[in-house]
Backbone as JSON Lines, residues from 0, in Angstrom:
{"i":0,"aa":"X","n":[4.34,-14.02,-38.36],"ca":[3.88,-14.79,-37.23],"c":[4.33,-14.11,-35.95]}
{"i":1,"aa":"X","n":[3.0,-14.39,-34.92],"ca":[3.66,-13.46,-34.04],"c":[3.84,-14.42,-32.66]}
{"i":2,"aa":"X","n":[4.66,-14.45,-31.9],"ca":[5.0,-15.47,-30.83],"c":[4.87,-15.04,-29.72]}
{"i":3,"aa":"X","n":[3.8,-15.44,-28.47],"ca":[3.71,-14.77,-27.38],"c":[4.34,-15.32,-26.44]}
{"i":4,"aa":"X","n":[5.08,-14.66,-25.68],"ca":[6.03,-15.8,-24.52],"c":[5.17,-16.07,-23.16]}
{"i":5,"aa":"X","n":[4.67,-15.08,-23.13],"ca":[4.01,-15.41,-21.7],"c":[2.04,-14.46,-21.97]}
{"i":6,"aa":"X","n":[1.25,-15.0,-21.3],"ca":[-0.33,-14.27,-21.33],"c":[-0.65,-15.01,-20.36]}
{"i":7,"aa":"X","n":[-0.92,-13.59,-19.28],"ca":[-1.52,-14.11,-18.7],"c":[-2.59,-13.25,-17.87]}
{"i":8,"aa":"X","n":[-3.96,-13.66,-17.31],"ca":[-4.93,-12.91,-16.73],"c":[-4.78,-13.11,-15.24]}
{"i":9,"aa":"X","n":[-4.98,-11.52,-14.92],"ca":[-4.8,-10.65,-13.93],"c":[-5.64,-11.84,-12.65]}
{"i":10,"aa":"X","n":[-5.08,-12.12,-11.97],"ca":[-5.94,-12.6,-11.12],"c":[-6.23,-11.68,-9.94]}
{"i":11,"aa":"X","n":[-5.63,-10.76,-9.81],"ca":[-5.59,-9.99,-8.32],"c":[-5.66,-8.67,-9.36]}
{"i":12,"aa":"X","n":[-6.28,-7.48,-9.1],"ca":[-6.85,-6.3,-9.08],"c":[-5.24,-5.73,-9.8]}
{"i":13,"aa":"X","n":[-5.15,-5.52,-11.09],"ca":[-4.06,-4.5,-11.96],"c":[-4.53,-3.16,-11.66]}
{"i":14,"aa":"X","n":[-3.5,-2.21,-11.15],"ca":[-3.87,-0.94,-11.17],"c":[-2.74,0.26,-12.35]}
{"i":15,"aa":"X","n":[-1.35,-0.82,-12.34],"ca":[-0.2,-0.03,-12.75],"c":[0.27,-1.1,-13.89]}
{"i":16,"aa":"X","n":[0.69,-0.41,-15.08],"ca":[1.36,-1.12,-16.02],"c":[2.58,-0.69,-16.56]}
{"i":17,"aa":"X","n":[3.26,-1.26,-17.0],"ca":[4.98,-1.36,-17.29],"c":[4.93,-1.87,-18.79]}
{"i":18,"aa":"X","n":[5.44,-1.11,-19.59],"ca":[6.06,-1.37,-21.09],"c":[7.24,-1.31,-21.08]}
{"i":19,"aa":"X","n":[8.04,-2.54,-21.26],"ca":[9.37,-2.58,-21.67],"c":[10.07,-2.62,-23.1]}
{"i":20,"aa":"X","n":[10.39,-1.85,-24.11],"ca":[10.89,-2.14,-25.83],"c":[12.08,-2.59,-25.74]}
{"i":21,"aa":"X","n":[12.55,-3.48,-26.15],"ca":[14.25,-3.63,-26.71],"c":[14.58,-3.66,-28.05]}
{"i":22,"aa":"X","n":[15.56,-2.47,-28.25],"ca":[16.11,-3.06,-29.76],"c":[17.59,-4.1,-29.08]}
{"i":23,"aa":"X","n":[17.43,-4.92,-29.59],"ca":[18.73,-5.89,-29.94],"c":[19.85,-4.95,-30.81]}
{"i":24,"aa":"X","n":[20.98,-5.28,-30.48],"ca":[22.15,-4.72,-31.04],"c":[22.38,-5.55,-32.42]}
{"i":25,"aa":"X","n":[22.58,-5.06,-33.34],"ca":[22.75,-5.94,-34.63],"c":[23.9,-6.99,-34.62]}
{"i":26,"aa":"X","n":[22.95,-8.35,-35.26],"ca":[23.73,-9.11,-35.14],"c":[23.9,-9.92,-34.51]}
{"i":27,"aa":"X","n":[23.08,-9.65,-33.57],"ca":[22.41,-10.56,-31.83],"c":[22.29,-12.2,-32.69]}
{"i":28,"aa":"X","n":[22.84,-13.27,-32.1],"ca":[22.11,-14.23,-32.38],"c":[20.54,-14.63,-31.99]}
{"i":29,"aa":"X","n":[20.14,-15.09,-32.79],"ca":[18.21,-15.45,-32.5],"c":[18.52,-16.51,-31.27]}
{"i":30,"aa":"X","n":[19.99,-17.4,-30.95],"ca":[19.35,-17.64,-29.73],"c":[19.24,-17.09,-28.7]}
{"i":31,"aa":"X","n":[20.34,-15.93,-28.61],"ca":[20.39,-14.59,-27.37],"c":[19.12,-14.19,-27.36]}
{"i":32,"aa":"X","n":[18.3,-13.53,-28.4],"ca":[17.14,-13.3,-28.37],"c":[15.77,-14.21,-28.19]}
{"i":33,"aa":"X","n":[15.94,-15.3,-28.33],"ca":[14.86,-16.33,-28.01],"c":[15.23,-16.92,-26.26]}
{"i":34,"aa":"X","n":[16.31,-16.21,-25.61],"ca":[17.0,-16.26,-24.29],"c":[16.3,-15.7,-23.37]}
{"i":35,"aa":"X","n":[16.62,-14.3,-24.08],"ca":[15.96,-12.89,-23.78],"c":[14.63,-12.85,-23.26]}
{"i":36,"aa":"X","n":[13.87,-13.59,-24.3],"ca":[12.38,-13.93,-24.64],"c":[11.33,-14.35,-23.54]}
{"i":37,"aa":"X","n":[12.32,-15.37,-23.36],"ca":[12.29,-16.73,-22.72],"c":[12.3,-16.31,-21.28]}
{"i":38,"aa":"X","n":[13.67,-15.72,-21.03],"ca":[13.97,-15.83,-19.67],"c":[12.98,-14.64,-18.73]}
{"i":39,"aa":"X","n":[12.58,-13.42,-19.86],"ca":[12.15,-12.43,-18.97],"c":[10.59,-12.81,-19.22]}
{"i":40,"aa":"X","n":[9.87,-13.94,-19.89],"ca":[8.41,-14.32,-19.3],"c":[8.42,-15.11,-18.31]}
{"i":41,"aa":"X","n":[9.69,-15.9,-17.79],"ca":[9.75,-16.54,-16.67],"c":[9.8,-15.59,-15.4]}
{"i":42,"aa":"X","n":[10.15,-14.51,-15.51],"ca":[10.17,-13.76,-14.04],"c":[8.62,-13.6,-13.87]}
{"i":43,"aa":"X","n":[7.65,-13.88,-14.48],"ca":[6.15,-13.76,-13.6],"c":[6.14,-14.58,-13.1]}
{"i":44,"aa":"X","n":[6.71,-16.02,-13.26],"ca":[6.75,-16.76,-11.87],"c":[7.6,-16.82,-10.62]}
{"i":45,"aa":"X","n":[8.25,-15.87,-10.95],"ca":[9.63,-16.0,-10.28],"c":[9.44,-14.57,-9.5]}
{"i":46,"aa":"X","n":[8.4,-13.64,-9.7],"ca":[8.37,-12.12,-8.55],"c":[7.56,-12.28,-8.7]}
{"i":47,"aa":"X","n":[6.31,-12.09,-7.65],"ca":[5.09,-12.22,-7.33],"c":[4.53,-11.17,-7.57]}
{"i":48,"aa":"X","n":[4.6,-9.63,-7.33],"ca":[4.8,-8.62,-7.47],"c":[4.0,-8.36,-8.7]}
{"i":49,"aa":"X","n":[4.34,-8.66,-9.82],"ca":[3.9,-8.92,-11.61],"c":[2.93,-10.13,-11.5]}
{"i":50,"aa":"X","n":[1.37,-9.09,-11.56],"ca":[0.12,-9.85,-11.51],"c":[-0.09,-10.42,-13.01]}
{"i":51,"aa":"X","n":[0.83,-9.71,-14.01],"ca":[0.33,-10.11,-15.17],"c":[1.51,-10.16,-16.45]}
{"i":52,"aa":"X","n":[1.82,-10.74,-17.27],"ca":[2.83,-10.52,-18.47],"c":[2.4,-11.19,-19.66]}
{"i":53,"aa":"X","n":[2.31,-10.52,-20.71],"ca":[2.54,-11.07,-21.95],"c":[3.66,-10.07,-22.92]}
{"i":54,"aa":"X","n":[4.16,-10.68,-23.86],"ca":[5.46,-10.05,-24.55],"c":[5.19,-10.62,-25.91]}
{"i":55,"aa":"X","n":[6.1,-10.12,-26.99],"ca":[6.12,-10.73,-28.13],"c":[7.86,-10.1,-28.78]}
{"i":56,"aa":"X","n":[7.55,-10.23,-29.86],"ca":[8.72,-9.54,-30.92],"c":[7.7,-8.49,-31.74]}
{"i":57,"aa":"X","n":[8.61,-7.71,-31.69],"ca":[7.82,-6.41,-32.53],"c":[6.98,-6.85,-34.39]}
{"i":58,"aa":"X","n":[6.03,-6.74,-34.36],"ca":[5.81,-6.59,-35.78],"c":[6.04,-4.73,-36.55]}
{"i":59,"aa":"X","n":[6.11,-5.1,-38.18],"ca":[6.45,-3.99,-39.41],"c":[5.44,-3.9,-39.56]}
{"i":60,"aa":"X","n":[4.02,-3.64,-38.9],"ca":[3.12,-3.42,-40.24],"c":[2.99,-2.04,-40.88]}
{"i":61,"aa":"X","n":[3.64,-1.13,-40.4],"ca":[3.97,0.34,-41.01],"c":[5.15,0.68,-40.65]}
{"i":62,"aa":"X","n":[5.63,0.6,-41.84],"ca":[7.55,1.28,-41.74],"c":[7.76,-0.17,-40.64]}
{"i":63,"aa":"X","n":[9.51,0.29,-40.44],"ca":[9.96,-0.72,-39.33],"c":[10.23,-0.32,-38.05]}
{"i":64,"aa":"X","n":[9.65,-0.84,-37.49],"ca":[9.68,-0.63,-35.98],"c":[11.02,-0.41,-35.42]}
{"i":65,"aa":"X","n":[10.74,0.43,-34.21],"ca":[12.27,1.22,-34.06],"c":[13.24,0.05,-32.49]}
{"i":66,"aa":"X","n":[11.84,-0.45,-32.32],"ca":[12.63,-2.21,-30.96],"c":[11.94,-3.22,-31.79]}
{"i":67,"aa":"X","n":[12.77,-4.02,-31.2],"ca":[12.35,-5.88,-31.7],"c":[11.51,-6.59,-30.86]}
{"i":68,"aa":"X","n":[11.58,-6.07,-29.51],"ca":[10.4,-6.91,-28.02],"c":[9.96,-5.88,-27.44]}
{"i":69,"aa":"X","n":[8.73,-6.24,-27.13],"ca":[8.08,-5.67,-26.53],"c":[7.73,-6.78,-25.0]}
{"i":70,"aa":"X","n":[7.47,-5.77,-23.93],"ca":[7.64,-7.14,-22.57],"c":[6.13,-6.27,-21.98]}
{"i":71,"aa":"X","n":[4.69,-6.49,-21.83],"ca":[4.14,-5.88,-21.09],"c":[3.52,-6.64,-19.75]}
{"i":72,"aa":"X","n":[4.34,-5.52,-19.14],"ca":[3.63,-5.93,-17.05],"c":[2.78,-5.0,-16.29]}
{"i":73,"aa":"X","n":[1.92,-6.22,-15.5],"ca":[0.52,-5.07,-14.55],"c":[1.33,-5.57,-13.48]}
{"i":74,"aa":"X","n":[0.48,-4.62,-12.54],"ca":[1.29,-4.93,-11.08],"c":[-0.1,-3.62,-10.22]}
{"i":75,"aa":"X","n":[-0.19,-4.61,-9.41],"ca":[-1.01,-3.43,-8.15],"c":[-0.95,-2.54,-7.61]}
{"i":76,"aa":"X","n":[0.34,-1.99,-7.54],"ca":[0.86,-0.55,-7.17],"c":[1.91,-0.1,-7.28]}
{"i":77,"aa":"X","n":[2.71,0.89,-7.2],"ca":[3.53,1.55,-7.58],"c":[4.8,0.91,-7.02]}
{"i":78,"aa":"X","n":[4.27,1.3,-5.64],"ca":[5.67,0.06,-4.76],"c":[5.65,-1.33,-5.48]}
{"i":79,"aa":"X","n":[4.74,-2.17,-5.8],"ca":[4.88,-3.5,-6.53],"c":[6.3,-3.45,-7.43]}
{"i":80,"aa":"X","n":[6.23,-2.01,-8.46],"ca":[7.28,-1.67,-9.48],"c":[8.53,-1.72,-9.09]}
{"i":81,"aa":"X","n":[8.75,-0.78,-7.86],"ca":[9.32,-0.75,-7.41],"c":[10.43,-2.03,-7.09]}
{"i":82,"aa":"X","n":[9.43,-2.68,-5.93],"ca":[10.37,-3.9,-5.99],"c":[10.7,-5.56,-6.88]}
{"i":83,"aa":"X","n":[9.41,-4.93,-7.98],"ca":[9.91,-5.56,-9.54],"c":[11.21,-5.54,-9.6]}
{"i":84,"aa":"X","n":[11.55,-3.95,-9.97],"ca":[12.64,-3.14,-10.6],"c":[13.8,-3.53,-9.49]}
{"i":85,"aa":"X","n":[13.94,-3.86,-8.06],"ca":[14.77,-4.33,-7.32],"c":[15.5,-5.68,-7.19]}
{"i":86,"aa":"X","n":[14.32,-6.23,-7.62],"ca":[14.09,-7.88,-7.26],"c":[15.67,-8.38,-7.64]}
{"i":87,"aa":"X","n":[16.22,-9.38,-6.89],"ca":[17.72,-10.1,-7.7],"c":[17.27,-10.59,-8.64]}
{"i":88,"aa":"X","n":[15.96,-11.27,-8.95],"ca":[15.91,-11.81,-10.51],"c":[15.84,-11.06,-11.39]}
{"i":89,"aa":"X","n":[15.24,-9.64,-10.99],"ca":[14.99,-8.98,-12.48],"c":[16.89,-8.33,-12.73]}
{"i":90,"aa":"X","n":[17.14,-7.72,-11.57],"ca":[18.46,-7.38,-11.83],"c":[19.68,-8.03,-12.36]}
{"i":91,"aa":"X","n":[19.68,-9.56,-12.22],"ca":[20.41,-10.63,-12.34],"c":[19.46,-10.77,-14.24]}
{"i":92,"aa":"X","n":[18.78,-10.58,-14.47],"ca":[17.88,-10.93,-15.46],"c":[18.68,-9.46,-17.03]}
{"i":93,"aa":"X","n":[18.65,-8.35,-15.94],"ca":[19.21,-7.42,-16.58],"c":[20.77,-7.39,-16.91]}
{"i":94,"aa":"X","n":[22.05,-7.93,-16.17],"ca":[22.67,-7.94,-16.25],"c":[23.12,-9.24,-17.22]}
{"i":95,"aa":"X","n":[22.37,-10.29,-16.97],"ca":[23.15,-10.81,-18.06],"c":[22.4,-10.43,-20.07]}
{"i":96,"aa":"X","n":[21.41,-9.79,-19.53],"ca":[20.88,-9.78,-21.11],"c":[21.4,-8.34,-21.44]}
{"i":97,"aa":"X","n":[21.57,-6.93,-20.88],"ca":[21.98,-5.94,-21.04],"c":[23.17,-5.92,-22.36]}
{"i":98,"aa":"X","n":[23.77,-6.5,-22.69],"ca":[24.95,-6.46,-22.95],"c":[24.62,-6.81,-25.16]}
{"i":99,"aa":"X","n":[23.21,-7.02,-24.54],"ca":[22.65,-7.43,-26.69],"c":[21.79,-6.64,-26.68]}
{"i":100,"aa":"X","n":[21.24,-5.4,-25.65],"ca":[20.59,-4.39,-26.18],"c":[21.45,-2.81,-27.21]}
{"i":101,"aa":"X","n":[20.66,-2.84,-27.81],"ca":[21.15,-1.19,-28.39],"c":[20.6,-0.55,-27.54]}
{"i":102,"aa":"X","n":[19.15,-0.18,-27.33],"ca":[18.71,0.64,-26.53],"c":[17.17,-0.21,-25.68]}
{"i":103,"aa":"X","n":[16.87,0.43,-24.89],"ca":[15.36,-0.1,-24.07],"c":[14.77,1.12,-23.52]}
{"i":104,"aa":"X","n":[13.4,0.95,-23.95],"ca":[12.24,1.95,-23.6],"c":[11.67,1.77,-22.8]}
{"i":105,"aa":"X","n":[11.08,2.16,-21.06],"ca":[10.43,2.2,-20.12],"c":[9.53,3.22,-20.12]}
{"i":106,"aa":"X","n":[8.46,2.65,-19.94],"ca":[7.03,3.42,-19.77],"c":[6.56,2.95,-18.65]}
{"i":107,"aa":"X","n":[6.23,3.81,-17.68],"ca":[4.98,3.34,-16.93],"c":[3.7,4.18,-16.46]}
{"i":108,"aa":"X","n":[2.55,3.32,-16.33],"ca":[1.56,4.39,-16.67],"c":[0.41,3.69,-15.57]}
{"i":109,"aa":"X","n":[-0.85,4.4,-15.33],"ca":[-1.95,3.88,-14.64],"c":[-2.79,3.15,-15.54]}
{"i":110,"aa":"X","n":[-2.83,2.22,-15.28],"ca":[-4.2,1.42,-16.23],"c":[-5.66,2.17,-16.0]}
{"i":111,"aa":"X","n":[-6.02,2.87,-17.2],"ca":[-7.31,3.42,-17.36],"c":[-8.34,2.87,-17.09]}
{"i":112,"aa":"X","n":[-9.69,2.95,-16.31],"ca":[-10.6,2.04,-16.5],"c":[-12.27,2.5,-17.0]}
């Protein structure tokens, strides 16, 4: 089963997108991670910036996946990222969840059209 925390459609013109992976550190409780989940689909209401988010937990369907979440964000321009990546919520957002990652993957890329 797969659980989406947040979907939502672009209302304002996506030009730039953001992939976030986390592996959880073993051992994480499921509620740290249902925290995690939780708290970082709430920052699309909380930075304006992020025209768009949906996330899940990783599925196995070949071999096992090397993160457990996946977080994906659009945003209108580059500066938007920017002050995503600044914002006190996302930073305040990072600091307290940082601490149950093993590792996290950042991608960002132009949305193709």
């Amino acid at each position: 089963m797969l659980i989406i925390y947040g979907a939502y459609t672009p209302s304002q013109k996506a030009e730039i997108q953001k992939i976030v992976c986390i592996k959880f550190k073993p051992g994480t409780p499921t509620t740290d991670v249902e925290r995690h989940m939780n708290e970082f689909a709430q920052l699309r209401r909380e930075i304006p910036q992020m025209v768009a988010y949906s996330g899940g937990k990783t599925l196995s369907v070949v071999g096992k996946s090397e993160y457990d979440a996946m977080h994906y964000l659009t945003f209108r321009t580059e500066d938007d990222i920017t002050t995503f990546q600044n914002h006190p919520k996302y930073q305040a957002f990072v600091k307290e969840n940082q601490a149950i990652w093993e590792k996290e993957l950042v991608i960002d890329a132009n949305i193709q059209k």
